[in-house]
Structures are given as structure tokens and as C-alpha cells.
N, C-alpha and C positions, 0 to 999 in steps of 0.2 A: 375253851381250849387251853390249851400249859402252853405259852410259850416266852422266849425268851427274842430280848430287845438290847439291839448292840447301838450302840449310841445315844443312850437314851435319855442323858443329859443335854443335848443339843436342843437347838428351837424345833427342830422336826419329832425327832426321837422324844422329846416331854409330849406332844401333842398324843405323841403311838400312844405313850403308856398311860397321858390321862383318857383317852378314850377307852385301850384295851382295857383298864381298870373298871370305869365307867360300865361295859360290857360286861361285866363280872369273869375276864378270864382270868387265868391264875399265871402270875407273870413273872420271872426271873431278871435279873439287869446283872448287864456284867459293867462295872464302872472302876476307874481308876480308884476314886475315892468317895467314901460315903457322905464328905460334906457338896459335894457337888449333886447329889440327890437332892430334889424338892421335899423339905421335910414330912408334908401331906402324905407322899408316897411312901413315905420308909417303913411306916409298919404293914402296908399292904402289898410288899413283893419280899420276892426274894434276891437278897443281897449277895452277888459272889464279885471280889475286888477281885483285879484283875486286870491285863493286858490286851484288847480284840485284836491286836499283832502277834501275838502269842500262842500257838495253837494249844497246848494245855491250857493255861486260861480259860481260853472260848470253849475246849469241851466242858470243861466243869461248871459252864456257865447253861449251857445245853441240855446237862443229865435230866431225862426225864419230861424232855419239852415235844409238844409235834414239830412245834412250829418255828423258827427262826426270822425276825424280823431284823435289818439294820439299815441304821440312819445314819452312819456314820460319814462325818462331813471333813473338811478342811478348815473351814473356821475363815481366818482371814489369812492362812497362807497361801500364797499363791503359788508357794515350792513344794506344798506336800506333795506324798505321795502315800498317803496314810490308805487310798483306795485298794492297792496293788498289795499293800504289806497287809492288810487285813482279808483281802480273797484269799493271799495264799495261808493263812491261820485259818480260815473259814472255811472252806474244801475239807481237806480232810476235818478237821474236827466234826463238822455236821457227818461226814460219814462213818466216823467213828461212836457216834454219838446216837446213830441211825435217824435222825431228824428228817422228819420227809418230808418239811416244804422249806423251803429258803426265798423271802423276798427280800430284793435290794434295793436300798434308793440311789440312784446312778445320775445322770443327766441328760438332758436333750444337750448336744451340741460336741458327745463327748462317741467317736470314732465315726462312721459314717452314717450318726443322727445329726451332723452338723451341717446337712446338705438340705434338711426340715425348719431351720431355725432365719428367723427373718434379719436382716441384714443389722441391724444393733445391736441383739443378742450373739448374735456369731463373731460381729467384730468384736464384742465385748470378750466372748468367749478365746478367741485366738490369742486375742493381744495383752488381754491380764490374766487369761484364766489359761493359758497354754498350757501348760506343765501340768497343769492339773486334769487337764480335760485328760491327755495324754497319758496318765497314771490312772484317770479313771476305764480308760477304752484298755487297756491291759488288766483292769479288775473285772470288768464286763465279759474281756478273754477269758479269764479263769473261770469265771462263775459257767460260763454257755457251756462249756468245754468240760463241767465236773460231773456228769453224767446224774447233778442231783436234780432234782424238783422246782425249778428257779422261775421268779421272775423278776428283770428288770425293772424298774419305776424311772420314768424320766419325765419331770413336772416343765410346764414351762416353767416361767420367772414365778420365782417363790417369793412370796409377801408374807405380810405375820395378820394376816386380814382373818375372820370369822370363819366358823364350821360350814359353810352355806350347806353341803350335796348337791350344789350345782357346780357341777364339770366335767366332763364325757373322757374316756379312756380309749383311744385307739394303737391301731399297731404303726398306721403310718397316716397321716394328716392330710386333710384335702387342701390343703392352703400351708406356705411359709409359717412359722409359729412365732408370735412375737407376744403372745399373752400373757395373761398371771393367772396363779394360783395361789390358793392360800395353804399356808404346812397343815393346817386343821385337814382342808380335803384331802391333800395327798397323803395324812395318817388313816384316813379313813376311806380311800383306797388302796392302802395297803392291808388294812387288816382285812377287807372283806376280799380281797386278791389272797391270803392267806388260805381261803378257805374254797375258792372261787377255781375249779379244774378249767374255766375258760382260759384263766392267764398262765397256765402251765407251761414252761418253756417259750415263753414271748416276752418281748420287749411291749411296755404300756406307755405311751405318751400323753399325758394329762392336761387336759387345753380347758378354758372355761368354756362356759354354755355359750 
């Protein structure tokens, strides 16, 4: 499939594109700068620099893709709000772009998934991650609310641990979540969520096995 991957310089966002690669789809990145690409990768996509805060950017980043994936993170700010400013560039340009799936990577812990999360993770989450959760549950707003194709991804605790395919995808958890996952799986349930009409307009909470 054609699609295109918004953060894809990140630890999540490399995993997307070295698997989507891997898979033989045909990929687009929208990235600040070309040296922040894995050299491996640069002759096997397509390069558009660019803003994912910027709604021109992100169409031109888009032309010609089904699919839209983004990984786009905060990093180690705990003030961003890089989630909010980037739905509202992401909205319209996917619909201007006609893009008919949009998957997001969002968070457990972030608007009222913070009532699923076991009491470390949610302290963790209130008390350093506030502002951020808080920018993310208004990016999660926009995205439900854009009448496109969407789905949510909220991993528990993300590790930089191996590709397993071992960790199950639900809407809402039978238990507090306090586990891990590794960005490998959650890339590799987002691309097959890409293509997967189950997670059509649902939020996916990613727990291991």
C-alpha cells in the first residue's frame, strides 16, 4: 500500500518505516530534515521536508498515499503540545488529500484511558506527563470528531525491547494496565490496524500477552 508516516524519525516512527519498508509498501515521510533520516532508508521513500504542524506541509506529505500513519511524540518535553498542533494540520489535510485511513499513536493514561492504567503509570502519568497527556486527550478530540477513518493506538509502557507479535489489542482491558510493550509491536500493530476494518473508529489499547 502508498502510505505516508508522520514522525518517523522517532523510536516508534523508525520501527513503522523499517517494517513498512520491510513489507514492501511504498512510503512517503514528512520530516524536518533529511539528516535526521536513517541513511538505510533515504533512497527507499519518498522524502517531502516539511512541518506535521503545518497543514500544507502534511498535504504535500499525503498526495497520493491511502494510508496515513503518525508517531509523532514529545520527546522529553513534558510542555509540549506538539499532539494538538499536529491533529489540528492533520484533519483537514487528510481530507483534503482524500486519505482514507488515519492511524494515531496517542496514549493509555491520556483523557478518560487514565481510569485503565495501574496506579505507577497514572501517577507517572499526572505528575510529569500532565500537560502532555492533556494536549494529547484534545488531539484524540480532534481526531474522533473528524469524521475521517481513525484509529487510536495507546500502548502501555513502551520499551525499545524486540519485534515479538506477542501482545493482544483490546478496546477496554480486563484488569488496571501496568505493562510493557515494545515500539517494534506497536509498529506492527499499527500497520496491520492500517489495513484492519476491525479498528475503524476505535480506540486499541496494546497490553502484552
Amino acid at each position: 500500500m502508498k502510505l505516508t508516516v508522520l514522525g518517523a524519525t522517532g523510536p516508534t516512527g523508525r520501527q513503522i518505516l523499517e517494517q513498512a519498508l520491510g513489507a514492501g509498501h511504498e512510503v512517503t515521510v514528512l520530516v524536518r530534515s533529511l539528516d535526521r533520516l536513517p541513511e538505510a532508508a533515504r533512497d527507499r521513500v519518498t522524502v517531502v521536508t516539511g512541518d506535521a504542524t503545518r497543514t500544507e506541509d502534511v498535504e504535500r506529505a499525503l498526495a497520493g498515499s491511502e494510508v496515513v500513519i503518525s508517531a509523532l511524540g514529545s520527546g522529553n518535553d513534558f510542555k509540549s503540545d506538539i499532539a494538538s498542533r499536529a491533529a489540528r494540520a492533520l484533519v483537514p489535510a487528510a481530507k483534503a488529500a482524500d486519505t482514507k485511513r488515519v492511524v494515531v499513536l496517542s496514549a493509555l493514561g491520556s483523557g478518560p484511558t487514565a481510569t485503565h492504567a495501574s496506579t505507577v503509570p497514572r501517577l507517572f502519568g499526572r505528575l510529569l506527563m500532565g500537560t502532555v497527556m492533556a494536549d494529547k486527550a484534545v488531539a484524540d478530540d480532534l481526531i474522533k470528531a473528524s469524521g475521517l477513518n481513525w484509529t487510536l493506538v495507546r500502548p502501555a509502557v513502551l520499551t525499545n525491547g524486540p519485534h515479538t507479535g506477542s501482545y493482544k489489542a483490546v478496546t477496554v482491558p480486563d484488569r488496571k494496565v501496568g505493562d510493557r510493550v515494545s515500539r517494534a509491536d506497536v509498529a506492527d500493530f499499527m500497520l496491520r490496524a492500517a489495513t484492519d476494518d476491525a479498528w475503524s473508529r476505535r480506540d486499541a489499547i496494546l497490553l502484552s500477552k
